[in-house]
Structure formats: structure tokens, C-alpha cells
N, C-alpha and C positions, 0 to 999 in steps of 0.2 A: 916749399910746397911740391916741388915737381918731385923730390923724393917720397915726398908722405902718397902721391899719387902712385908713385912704383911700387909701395908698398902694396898699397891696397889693391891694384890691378893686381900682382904676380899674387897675391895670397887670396882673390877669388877667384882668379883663372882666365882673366881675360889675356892674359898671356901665356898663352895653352900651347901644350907639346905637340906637333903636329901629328893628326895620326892617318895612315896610311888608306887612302882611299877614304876617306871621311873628314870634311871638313866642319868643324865646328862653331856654329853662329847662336851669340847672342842678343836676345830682341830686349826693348824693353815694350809692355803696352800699351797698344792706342797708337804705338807709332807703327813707319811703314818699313818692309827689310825688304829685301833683293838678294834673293840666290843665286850667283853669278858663275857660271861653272866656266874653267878653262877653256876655251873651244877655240879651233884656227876660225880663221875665216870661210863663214856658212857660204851653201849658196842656196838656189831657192828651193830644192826638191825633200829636202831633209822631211822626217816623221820626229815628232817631239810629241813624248808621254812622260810626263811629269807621277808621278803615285806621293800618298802621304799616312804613314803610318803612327798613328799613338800609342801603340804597343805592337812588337814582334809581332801578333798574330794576327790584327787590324790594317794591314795592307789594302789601300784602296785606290783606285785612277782619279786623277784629281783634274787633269787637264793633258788633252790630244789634240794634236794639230797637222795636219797631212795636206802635202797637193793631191789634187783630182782634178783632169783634164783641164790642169793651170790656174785651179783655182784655188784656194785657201781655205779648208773647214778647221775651225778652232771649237772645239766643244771644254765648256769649262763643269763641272761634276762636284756634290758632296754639297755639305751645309753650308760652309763658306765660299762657294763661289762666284758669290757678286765680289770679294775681296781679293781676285785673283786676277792677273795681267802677265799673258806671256808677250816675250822680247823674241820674235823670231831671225830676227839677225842676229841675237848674240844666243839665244836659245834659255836667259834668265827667266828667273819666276819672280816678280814683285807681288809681296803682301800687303794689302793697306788696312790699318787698323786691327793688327794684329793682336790676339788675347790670347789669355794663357794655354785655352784648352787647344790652341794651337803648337801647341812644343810639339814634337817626334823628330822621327825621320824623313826625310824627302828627297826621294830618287827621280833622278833626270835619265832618260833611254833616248839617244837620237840614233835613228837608225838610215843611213847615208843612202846616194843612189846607189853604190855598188853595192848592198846588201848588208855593209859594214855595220857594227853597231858598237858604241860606245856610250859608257854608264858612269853617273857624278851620284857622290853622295851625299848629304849634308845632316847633321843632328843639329837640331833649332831648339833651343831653347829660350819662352818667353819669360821675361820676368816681368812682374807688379815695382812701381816705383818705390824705392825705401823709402820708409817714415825717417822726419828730421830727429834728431837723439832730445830728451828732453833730461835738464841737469836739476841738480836737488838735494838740499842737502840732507844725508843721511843722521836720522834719527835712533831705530832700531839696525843693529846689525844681523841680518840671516846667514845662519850657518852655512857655507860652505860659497859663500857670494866670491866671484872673482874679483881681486882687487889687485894696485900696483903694488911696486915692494917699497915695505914700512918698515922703519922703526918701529922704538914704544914711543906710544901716544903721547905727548905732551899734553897738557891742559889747554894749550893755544889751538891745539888739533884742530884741524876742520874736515870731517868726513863728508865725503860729497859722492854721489850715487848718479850715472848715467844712463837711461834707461832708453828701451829703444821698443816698437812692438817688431816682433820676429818674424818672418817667411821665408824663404826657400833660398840659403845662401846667403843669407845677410848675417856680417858680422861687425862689433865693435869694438872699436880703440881709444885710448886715452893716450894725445899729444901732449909733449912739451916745447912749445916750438916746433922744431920737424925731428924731435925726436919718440920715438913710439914706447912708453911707456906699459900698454897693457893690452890684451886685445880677448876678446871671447866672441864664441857662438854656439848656435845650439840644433842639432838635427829635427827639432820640438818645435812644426813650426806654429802650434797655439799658444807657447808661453811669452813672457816678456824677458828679453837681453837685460843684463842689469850690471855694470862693471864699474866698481870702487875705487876713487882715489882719497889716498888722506895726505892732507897737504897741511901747512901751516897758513894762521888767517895772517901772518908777515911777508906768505910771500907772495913777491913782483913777479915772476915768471910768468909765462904766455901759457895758456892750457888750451885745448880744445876736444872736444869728444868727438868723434866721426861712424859714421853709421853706413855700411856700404854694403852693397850689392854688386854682380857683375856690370852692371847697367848705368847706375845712379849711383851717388854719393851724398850725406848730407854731412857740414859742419854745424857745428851749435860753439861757442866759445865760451868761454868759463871768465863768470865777471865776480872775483873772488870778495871782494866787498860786500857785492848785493847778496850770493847764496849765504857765504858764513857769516852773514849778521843777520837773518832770517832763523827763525827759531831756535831761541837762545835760550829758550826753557833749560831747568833740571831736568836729566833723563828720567827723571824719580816720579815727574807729572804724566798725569797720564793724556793719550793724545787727546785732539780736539774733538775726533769721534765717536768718542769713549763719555767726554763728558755731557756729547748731546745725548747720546742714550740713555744714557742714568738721570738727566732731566728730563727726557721724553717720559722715561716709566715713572718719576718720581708724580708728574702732573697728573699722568693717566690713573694713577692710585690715588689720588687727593681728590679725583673729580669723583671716582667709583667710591667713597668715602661721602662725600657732601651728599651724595644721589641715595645713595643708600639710607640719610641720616633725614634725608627730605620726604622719603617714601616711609618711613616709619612714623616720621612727627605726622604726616596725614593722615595715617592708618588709627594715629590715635584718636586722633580729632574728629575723625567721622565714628571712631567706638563712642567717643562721649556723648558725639551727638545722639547715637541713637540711645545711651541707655537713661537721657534725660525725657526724649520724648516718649519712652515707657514707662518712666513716674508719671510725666502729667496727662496722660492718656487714662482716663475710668476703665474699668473694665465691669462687664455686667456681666451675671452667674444666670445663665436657662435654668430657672425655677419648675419648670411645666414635669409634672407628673405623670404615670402613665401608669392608669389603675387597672387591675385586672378584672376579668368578667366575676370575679366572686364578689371583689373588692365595691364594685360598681353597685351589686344587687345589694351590699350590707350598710351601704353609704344609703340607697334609697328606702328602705325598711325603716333606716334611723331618720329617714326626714319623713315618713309618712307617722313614723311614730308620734313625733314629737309636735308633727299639723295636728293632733286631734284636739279637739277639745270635752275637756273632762268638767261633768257635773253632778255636784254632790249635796244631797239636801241637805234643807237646814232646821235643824230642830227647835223648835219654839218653846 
């Protein structure tokens, strides 16, 4: 183990080249760091200005502290400073509860009673905890996936896929034992790590997958029984995702079918009703006339004609 941990220190960096006037600090989040600059032994008149950059050009005073007629003024400065504690005997900067958008630069200025002034510098970089690796056996294979080195595949094969979600510096490995079999990562920190071992489901050896950061590390261990006897299907079937959908649509078209065949049988049902109750419904024809003023005078001439009465003698 203490080798698989040198690995993974020297290949994220925690054991870093030293560089000249800048020392290099890794945090991880939510916990507390301490910027501890070299200094002899202070004594009490020193001025300490701390500043904190997040970019070259974003330089700002973060914390001053000076004697004045023996007395002590400490002013702390900026959006984080309830999380700031200076050490004026050693002239440190403690952070508590440190988060990301705190990475930069951060310069120490102590400037002495004899006018002297000497300057520390430090690059902080916070990291988020790495996600534990989650193992799995592989089904489909994606082109261009990193994987350990294989032979050809036997029929016994067991392809198993280790996935990890990504952020800033996190990389993964595939052990044997304490020996390092594979390792990737990716500058992409919204994709997912993803790194291939094929193994045979015979073999006893020790595996484990490791997911690491400057800060954190996580193991997951490969329990070769449990993944490769876990989806034993024919590659030929399709996955289990695949088959819900094709029943989701196959139902949602069988019900849009019944609804449809229900709204027609009704449609017919209320036609017959109505074209029953328009047989046995009578219908009566407006007979009423409408006679014209000539029509009217020739109508009453032939009933005054026909009131008279005619008398004709009778001959004896």
C-alpha cells in the first residue's frame, strides 16, 4: 500500500518540485490550512499585510495588523473574513472552512522596526473531496475507452469498467495488488473517468480501482465473482433501457387505439339515436295560403254569386 500511495502522491503532485520564492499548498474543502511562512523569532513592533489574489490582476489586502502607541490594530478585509486568524508571533495566516473559490495567491509583507521588509509567497490551491470509483461490468464497449493491456478475448473474459465522476486533477488507476496496471484522466472536468480492465472470471488475484486527487483518495475493491456473474445476457439482447421504452410506446399506442375506437363506437350511437327519433317524430306541412287582393275580390264575387237565389216560373 505505501507504494500504490507514492504512486499516486508523486503523479498528482503532492510531492512538488520546490519553486523559488513560492510555496505550494494543497487544501482540501471545508477543512482548515495554515500559511506558515519561514520567520526568525518576531518581536512585537512588526506591521503584517497579508493580500489574496485569484487572478494576476485581482490583487487585494486581506488582512493588516500594526502597533500604535503599544497597542495592537488587526483589521481583517474581503468576503471571507470571518474565516481568517492571523498568528502574530509566528506572522501565519489560518483559514477555516476553506472552499474552492478560495485557490490564488497569497502574499505575507512583514515589514520590521528598522524599516526592513521581507515578503512570502504561497499558491493555494483548494480541492473538492474525490467521488469513491464505482465498478461495473462492462457491457458495450466505447471507442477509444482506456483500458489495461489484453490479450484476445477468451469466452471466459470478463470486461469490467471503472468509473469515477471528474473534477480538477483527479485521476484513475487500476491495481493488482500493489501493482499499477492502468491509470487515466482527463482536463474535461464535466465528463466521467472511465478505465477498462479485462480479466478472466478464473482469476484469484487482488484488484482494486483507486480514484485520487491531490487531497483525497478513494479505494473501491473488485469482488470478481459478484460483477462477472452480474449480466450474463447475449451481447445480441438489448439493454434493459431499451426494453422499457419499446413497452412504454408499445402501451401508449394500444391505449391511443382503444380511445380512439371508443370515441367512434359513441359517435355512432348517438347518429342512430338521432336518426330514429326523426322517423318517429310527425311532421306537419303550413298549409295556410296567402291570396292576393285580385285573388280575394274573385274568391268573394263567386260566393256572392252562388248565395243568390234563382226563381223560375212554373208553367201549368
Amino acid at each position: 500500500m505505501i507504494v500504490t500511495l507514492l504512486i499516486i502522491f508523486t503523479y498528482c503532485g503532492l510531492i512538488a518540485p520546490v519553486e523559488t520564492g513560492i510555496r505550494t499548498v494543497a487544501a482540501q474543502e471545508g477543512k482548515t490550512v495554515t500559511l506558515q511562512p519561514e520567520t526568525p523569532k518576531l518581536i512585537s513592533n512588526e506591521q503584517f499585510i497579508w493580500t489574496f489574489a485569484s487572478t494576476v490582476i485581482s490583487k487585494s489586502r486581506i488582512v493588516q495588523s500594526q502597533v500604535f502607541k503599544d497597542k495592537v490594530y488587526t483589521e481583517y478585509k474581503g468576503k471571507f473574513k470571518d474565516s481568517l486568524l492571523l498568528n502574530r508571533s509566528t506572522g501565519s495566516l489560518t483559514i477555516r472552512n476553506i472552499t474552492v473559490s478560495q485557490s490564488g495567491l497569497y502574499d505575507l509583507q512583514i515589514t520590521y522596526e528598522n524599516e526592513s521588509v521581507k515578503e512570502w509567497n504561497f499558491n493555494c490551491t483548494v480541492y473538492a473531496p474525490v467521488s469513491a470509483p464505482d465498478i461495473s461490468k462492462e457491457t458495450f464497449q466505447p471507442k477509444n475507452l482506456p483500458h489495461s493491456r489484453t490479450t484476445s478475448r477468451p469466452s471466459s473474459s470478463c470486461p469490467v469498467l471503472c468509473s469515477v465522476r471528474n473534477d480538477r486533477d483527479v485521476a484513475l488507476y487500476w491495481f493488482r495488488a500493489n501493482e499499477l496496471l492502468s491509470q487515466t484522466s482527463s482536463p474535461d472536468v464535466n465528463s466521467t473517468l472511465s478505465l477498462r480492465l479485462d480479466l478472466d472470471n478464473q482469476d484469484n488475484s487482488t484488484y482494486s480501482c483507486v480514484s485520487a486527487n491531490p487531497v483525497s483518495n478513494h479505494t473501491t475493491s473488485l469482488d470478481i465473482p459478484a460483477v462477472c456473474s452480474s449480466g450474463n445476457q447475449p451481447d445480441s439482447l438489448l439493454p434493459r433501457s431499451y426494453v422499457y421504452l419499446l413497452l412504454t410506446i408499445s402501451i401508449l399506442i394500444t391505449i391511443a387505439i382503444v380511445a380512439t375506437a371508443i370515441c367512434w363506437k359513441r359517435k355512432r350511437r348517438t347518429h342512430n339515436t338521432f336518426t330514429a327519433q326523426e322517423l318517429e317524430d310527425p311532421h306537419y306541412a303550413d298549409l295556410n295560403y296567402r291570396y292576393t287582393k285580385e285573388e280575394k275580390q274573385d274568391a268573394s264575387h263567386k260566393t256572392e254569386q252562388t248565395s243568390e237565389t234563382i226563381y223560375s216560373g212554373v208553367v201549368t
